[in-house]
N, C-alpha and C positions, 0 to 999 in steps of 0.2 A: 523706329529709326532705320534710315537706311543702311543694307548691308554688307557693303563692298569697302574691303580695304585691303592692302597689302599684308602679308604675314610674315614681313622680316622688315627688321629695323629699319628704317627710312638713312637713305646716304642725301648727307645735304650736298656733297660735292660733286656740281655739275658736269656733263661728259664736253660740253662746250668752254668750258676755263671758267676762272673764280669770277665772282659778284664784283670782287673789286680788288683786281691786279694790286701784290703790295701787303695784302691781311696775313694777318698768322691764320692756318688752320681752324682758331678757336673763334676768330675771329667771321674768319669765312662764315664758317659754320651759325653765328648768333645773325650775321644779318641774312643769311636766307631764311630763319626762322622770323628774323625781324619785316621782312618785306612777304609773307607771306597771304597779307591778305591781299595786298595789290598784286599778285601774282594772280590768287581767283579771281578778281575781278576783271583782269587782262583775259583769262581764259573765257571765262562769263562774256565778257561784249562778245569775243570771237563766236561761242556756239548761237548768241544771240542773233548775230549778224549771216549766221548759216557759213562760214568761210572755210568751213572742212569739209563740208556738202560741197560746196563748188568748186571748189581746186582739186576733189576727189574726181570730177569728173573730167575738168583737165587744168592743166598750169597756166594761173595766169600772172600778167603784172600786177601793180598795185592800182593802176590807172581802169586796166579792166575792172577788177573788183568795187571800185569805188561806183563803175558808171552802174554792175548790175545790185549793189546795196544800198544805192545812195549815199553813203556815206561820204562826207568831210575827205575827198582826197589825201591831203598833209596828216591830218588826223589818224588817218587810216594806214597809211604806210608807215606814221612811228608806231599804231600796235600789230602792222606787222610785222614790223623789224622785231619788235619784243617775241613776240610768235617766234621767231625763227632763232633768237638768243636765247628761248626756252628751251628749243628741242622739238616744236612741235611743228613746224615749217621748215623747209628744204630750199633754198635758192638755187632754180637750176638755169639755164643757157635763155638768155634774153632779158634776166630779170624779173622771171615768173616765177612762182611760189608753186608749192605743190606740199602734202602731207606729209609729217612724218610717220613710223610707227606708232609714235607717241599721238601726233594727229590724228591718224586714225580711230582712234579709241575715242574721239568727240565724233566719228561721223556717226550721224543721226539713225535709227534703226539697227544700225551695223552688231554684229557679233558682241556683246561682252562691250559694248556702247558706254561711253560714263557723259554724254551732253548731256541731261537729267540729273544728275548727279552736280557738275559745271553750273548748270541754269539753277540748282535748289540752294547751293553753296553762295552762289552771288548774289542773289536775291534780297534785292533791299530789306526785303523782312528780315532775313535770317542775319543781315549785316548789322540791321538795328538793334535785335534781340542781342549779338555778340558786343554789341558798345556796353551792356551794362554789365558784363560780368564783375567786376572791380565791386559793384554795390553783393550782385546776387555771393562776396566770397563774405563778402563781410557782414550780411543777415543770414544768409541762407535763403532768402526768395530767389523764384525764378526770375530771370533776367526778363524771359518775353512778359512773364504777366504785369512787370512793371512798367514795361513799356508801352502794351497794348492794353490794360486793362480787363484782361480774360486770359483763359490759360490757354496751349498752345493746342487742343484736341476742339476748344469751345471756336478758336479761330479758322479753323479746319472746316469745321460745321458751315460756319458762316460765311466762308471764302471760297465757292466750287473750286475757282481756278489754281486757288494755292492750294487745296485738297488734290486737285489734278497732279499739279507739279509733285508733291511729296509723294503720292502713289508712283507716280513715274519715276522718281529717285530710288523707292522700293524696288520698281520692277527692275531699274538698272541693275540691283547687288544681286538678283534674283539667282540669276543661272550659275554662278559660281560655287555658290552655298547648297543650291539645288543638287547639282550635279556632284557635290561632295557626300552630300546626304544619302543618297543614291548607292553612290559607293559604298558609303559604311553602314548602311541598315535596312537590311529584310522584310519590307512590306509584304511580303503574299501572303503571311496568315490571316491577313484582317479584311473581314467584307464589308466594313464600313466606316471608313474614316474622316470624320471631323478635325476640319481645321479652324480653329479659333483665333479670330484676329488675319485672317487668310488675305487680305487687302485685293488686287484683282485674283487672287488662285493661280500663281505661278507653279507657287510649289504641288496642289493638288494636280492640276494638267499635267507634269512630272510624273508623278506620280501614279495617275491611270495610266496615264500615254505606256509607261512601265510593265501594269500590272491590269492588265485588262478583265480577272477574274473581279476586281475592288468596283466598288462606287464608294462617291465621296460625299461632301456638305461642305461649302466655305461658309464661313459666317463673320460677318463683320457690318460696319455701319454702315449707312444708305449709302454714303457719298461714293462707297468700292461698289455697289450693286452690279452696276452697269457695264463698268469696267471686267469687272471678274466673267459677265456672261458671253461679253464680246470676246475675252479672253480664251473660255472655254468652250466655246462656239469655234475660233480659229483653230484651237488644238484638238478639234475631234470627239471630245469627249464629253460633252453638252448633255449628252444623253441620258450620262452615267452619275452625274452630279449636279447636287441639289445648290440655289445659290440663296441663302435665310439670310436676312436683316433684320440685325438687334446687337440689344448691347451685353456683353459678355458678363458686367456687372450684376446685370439684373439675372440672365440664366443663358446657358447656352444649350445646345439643340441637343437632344437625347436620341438615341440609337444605335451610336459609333461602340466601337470595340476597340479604337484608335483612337485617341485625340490627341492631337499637334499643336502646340504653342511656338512658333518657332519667332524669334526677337519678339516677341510681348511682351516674358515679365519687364524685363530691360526698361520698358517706359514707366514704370509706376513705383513706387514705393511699396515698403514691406507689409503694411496693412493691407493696399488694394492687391498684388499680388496676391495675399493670402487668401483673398473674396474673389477671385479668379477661379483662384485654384480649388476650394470650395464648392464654385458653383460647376467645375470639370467634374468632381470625385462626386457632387451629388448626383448628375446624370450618367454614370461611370456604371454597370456591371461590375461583381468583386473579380470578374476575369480578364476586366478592360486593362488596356495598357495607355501613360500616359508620355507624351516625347515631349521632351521644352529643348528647344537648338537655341542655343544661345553662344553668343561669346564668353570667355569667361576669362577672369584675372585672376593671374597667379596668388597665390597664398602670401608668399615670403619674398618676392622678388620684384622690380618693375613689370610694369604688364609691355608689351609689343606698343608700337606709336600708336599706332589707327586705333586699336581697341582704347586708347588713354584717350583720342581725340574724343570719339564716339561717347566716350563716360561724361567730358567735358562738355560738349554737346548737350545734352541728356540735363546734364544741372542747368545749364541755361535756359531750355526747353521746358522744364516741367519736376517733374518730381522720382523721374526715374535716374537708374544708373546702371553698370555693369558691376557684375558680385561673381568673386571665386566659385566656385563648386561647392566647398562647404558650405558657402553663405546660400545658394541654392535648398542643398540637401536641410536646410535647416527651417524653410519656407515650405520646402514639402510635406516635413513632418509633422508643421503647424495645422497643415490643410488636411490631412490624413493618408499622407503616402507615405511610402518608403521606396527608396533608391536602390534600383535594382543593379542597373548597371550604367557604365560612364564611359562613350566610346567615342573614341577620337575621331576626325576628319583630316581630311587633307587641307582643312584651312583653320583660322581660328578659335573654329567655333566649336563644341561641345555638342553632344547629343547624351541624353541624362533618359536613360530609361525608368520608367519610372510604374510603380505600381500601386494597389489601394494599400494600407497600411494595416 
């Protein structure tokens, strides 16, 4: 699952005035929750349609826009008005549109980018899989595999293009987490580290780019192959790192002194986590050390919104979910580790050092 989400409570109350002049607060508040999906899907046409791409490069009307999209003129100017009642369009002098900061954040390649994120969220798929939660609360199946008849990793396989789009949701949450990581933990003792479940190697390029004494291994399924080489090929470090296709299931690459789970266990349930973790400790030195970065929920309290969304996600999707620390520490000790240490980041995510047991 992809990475990126805010780390304080979500304000339903917009900087533009209420949903609907007239609500009590509480009320405010339940229908932005309530029109939320039409809200992604308002965002979704717009990254579709490229329209923060081209008003980033200058301000136009709606009439311009329509000639260089094609798009439905009338059509096009009510979801630009909604763009611009979001927050995410600026009306300036002639009645041209132009980015907001918030806009910004959908231009395409840009900094800290979430259109990959916009494009995976709206996604007919991901809208269809959300229509059956209602069934998947009341058996427990995952909503996509009732929908589509396979689970959500078997649709991945057989879909390059939606394997594309999800990788690229990944790479969107990449550098926040990345560069959190970074900050809170000491790679230069290790000459060789394994990343399992690595999808293009964000986080490994980080990581050499870093610590240029390290070589690394991503390893994950065909469909990241390609991706991860073009990846590591652009950040220089191609050299220094290995890119191995397979399934972590069956065995993962032996050598490392390091190995990296970072959002894995999160997609799977406590059996296959445990066969994960298994097959890390049996290619493991008793010296090796092992990192799982994950988000994690509080014990005794509500968890933050994004991490509850991401849980909810997760049950519609498949069989994983988001688990406290304990529930972690508890997974390891099954597989043969013991929990060495547990160090915070500047976002919500955990780093669980981790060793053989």
């Amino acid at each position: 699952m992809n990475d990126f989400g805010p780390t304080a409570t979500m304000q339903v109350q917009h900087p533009h005035g209420q949903l609907a002049p007239g609500a009590s607060d509480a009320q405010e508040s339940l229908l932005w929750m309530l029109n939320g999906a039409a809200i992604t899907q308002i965002i979704h046409t717009a990254v579709e349609f490229n329209l923060f791409d081209l008003l980033d490069d200058r301000a136009m009307t709606c009439a311009e826009l329509a000639e260089r999209t094609g798009a439905h003129l009338g059509s096009l100017r009510r979801l630009i008005r909604a763009l611009a009642s979001l927050g995410a369009l600026d009306q300036v002098a002639g009645g041209r549109f132009c980015p907001t900061a918030v806009g910004k954040c959908l231009l395409t390649g840009g900094s800290g980018s979430l259109s990959a994120v916009a494009r995976h969220a709206g996604d007919p798929t991901m809208q269809r899989a959300w229509g059956g939660l209602l069934q998947t609360v009341r058996t427990g199946q995952p909503a996509f595999d009732a929908s589509f008849g396979m689970d959500y990793g078997t649709y991945l396989a057989r879909n390059p293009a939606a394997a594309r789009m999800f990788h690229e949701r990944s790479r969107a949450g990449a550098a926040r987490i990345v560069t959190a990581l970074l900050a809170a933990y000491d790679f230069s003792r290790f000459h060789c580290i394994v990343d399992v479940g690595s999808g293009y190697g964000h986080l490994m390029a980080a990581i050499l780019q870093s610590y240029p004494q390290s070589r690394g291994v991503v390893f994950d399924l065909p469909p990241a192959a390609d991706g991860a080489r073009d990846l590591l090929l652009s950040a220089g470090v191609a050299d220094r790192c290995e890119v191995v296709v397979g399934d972590a299931f069956d065995k993962v690459p032996g050598g490392g002194n390091l190995y990296v789970l970072k959002s894995m266990l999160h997609g799977w349930d406590d059996k296959r986590c445990i066969d994960l973790l298994k097959n890390c400790r049996r290619e493991m030195t008793d010296d090796g050390v092992l990192l799982v970065v994950e988000r994690h929920l509080p014990d005794d309290e509500p968890p933050l919104l994004y991490p509850a969304i991401v849980d909810m996600t997760l049950l519609v999707l498949g069989s994983g979910r988001e688990r406290t620390a304990t529930e972690y520490e508890s997974l390891l000790g099954v597989a043969g580790f013991r929990l060495d240490r547990v160090i915070p980041t500047a976002t919500e995510f955990l780093v669980l050092e981790v060793v053989p047991g």
